[in-house]
N, C-alpha and C positions, 0 to 999 in steps of 0.2 A: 830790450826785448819787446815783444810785440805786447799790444793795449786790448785782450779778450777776456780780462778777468771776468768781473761778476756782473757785467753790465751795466746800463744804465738805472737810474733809481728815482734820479730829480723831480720825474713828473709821475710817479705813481702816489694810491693814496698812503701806503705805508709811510713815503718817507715824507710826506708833508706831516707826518703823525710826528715822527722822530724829530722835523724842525720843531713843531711846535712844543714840544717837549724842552728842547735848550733855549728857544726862547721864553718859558716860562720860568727856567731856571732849574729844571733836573736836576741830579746828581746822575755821576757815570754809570752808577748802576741801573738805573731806570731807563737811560738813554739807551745804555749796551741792549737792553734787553728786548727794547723797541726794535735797534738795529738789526736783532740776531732777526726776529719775525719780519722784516722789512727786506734782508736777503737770501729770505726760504728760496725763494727761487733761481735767484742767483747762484747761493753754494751750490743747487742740486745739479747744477749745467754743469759744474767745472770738477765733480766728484770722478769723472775720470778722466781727469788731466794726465796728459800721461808725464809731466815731469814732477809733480807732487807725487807721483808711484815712483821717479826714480831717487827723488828726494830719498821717502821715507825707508824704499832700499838699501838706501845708502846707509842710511843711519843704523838698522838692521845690521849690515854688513862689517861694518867700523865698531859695531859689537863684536860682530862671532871674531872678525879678526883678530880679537884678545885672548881668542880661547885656540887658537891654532897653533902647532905645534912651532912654528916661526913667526912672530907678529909682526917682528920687522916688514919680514918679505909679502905679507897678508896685505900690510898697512900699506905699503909703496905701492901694491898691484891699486889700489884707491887711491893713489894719487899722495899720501900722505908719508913723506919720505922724513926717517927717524937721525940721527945722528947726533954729535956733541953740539956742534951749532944750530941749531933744530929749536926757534923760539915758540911758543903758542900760538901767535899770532900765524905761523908760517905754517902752521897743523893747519890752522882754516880758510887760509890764502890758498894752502894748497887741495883741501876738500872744495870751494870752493871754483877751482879752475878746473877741476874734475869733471863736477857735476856741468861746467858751462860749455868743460866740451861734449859732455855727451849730450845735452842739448841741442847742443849746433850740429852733430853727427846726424840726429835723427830729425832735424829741424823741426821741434814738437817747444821752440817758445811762446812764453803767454802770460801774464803779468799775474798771478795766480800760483806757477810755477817759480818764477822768477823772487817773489816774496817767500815763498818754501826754501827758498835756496838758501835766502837770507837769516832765514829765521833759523835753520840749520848750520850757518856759519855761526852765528853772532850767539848761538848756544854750545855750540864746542870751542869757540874762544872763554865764553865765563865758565866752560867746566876748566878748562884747560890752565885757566889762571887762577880759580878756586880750587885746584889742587895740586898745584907746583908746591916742589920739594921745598929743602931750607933753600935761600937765594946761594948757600956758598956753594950748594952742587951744581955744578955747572954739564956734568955729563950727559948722556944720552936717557938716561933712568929721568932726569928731570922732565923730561918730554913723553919717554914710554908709559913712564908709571900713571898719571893719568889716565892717559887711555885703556891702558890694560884692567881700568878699576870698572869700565864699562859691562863688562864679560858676567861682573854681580848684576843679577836682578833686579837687586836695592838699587843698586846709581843708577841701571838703562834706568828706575822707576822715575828717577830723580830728574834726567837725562830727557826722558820723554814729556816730564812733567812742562819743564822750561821749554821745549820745542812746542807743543802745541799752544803754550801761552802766548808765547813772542808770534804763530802764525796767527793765530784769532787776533791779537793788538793789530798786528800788521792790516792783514784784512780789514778790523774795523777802521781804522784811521782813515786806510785807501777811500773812504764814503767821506768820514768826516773831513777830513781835510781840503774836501772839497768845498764846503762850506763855511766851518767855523769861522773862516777869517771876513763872512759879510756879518757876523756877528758881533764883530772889535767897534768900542766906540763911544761916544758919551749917547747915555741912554740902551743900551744895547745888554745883552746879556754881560758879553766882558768888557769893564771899560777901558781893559791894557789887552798887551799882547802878552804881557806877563802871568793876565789871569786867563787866559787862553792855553797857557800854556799848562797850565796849573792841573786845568781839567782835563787835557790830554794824559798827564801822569796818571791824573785819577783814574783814567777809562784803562789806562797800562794796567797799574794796580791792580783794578778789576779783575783783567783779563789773566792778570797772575796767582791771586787768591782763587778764583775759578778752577786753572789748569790744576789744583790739588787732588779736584777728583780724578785725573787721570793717570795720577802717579802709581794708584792700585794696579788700576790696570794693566799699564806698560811694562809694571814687575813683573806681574801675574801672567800676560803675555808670552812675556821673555822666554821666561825658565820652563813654562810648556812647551813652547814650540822650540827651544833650544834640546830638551832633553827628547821630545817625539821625533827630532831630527835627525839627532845625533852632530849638533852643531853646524846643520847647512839647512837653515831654515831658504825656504823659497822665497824669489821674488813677486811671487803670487801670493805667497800668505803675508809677505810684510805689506801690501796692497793694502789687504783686506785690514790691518793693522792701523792702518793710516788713516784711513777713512772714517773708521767707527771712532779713534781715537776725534777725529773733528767734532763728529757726532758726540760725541762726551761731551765738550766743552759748550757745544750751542745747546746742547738740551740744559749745563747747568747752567748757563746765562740766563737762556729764555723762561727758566723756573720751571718748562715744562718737560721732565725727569724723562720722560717716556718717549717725546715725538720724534728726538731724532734719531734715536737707537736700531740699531739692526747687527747681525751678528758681524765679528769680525773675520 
């Protein structure tokens, strides 16, 4: 996909602030927090991306579809085709090919989008496989039942929680990993690649105890806008959804609760 994420950062003062921070020897906490105010401007450019709207649609949608009078036939029109051979993995190989063609239909790629995608596959693979039946059912219910568990409040809460953590890691990395590695070294922050790696988890981790504040949210969300609907919330309000849900996560990194908030 194409390279328009959150721009460039290397020669502003922010992120000479964030090197000097890992050269001093931060912790991820301190770093992440650096990083969030380092691409205030960046996120603000890419807040209408229009494939993180069709991402978080998506995800929206692949809810209500558990509330339809056919889920099967809900789920397939997404791309996500049910049956007895029907493993987890092939739920988000197949969300996954959905989402890339409609991308490619409306040719609206952009490395921003492109990490959304991701972050929404690689989170209905762990719901998918943290909630498979016993191993001896092998039917279609091993595959449906998960999904259908989406349609509660409580799991989209759970559901949404893990999707903004794994996009905010993604995103932060995307900066980091352009770096870290003049960091490896004798004398240097990490003297392996093994402690390099170490602090990548740490900044994951972060990014995951963080996403907790969103999991109110997304409950809270849900079951509004699913019952004001009558189960066909819009592509416009799960927009609106997606957004502020970002905005959660960077105002709880950045410590500052307020800045990046705005209605959803």
């Amino acid at each position: 996909m194409g390279h328009s994420l959150l721009g460039r950062l290397q020669k502003t003062r922010e992120w000479k602030d964030v090197i000097a921070l890992i050269t001093k020897g931060a912790g991820a906490p301190e770093v992440a927090e650096k990083l969030i105010v380092a691409t205030e401007k960046a996120f603000s450019e890419v807040q209408d991306d229009p494939t993180f709207k069709t991402v978080v649609t998506y995800m929206v949608d692949v809810a209500q579809a558990a509330t339809a009078a056919d889920p099967k036939k809900a789920l397939a029109q997404l791309g996500i085709v049910v049956n007895s051979q029907t493993q987890p993995l092939d739920v988000a190989m197949g969300a996954q090919a959905y989402l890339d063609a409609q991308c490619s239909k409306t040719k609206t790629d952009s490395d921003f989008g492109e990490k959304a995608i991701l972050a929404l596959t690689s989170t209905l693979t762990e719901h998918m496989q943290s909630n498979q039946l016993q191993l001896f059912d092998q039917g279609e219910s091993k595959t449906l039942s998960p999904l259908m568990k989406l349609k509660s409040p409580t799991e989209f809460g759970k559901f949404g929680e893990k999707f903004f953590g794994n996009l905010t890691h993604s995103s932060l990395d995307y900066f980091l990993s352009k770096d870290l590695g003049t960091h490896v070294g004798e004398g240097k922050r990490f003297a392996t690649m093994n402690q390099m790696g170490q602090f990548q988890d740490a900044v994951l981790q972060h990014c995951k105890e963080s996403a907790v504040i969103t999991r109110q949210y997304c409950q809270g969300w849900f079951a509004k806008h699913l019952r004001e609907s009558g189960g066909h919330i819009s592509a416009e309000e799960a927009k609106g959804f997606g957004w502020f849900g970002m905005n959660k996560m960077r105002s709880e990194i950045s410590g500052h609760h307020d800045r990046y908030e705005c209605g959803p």
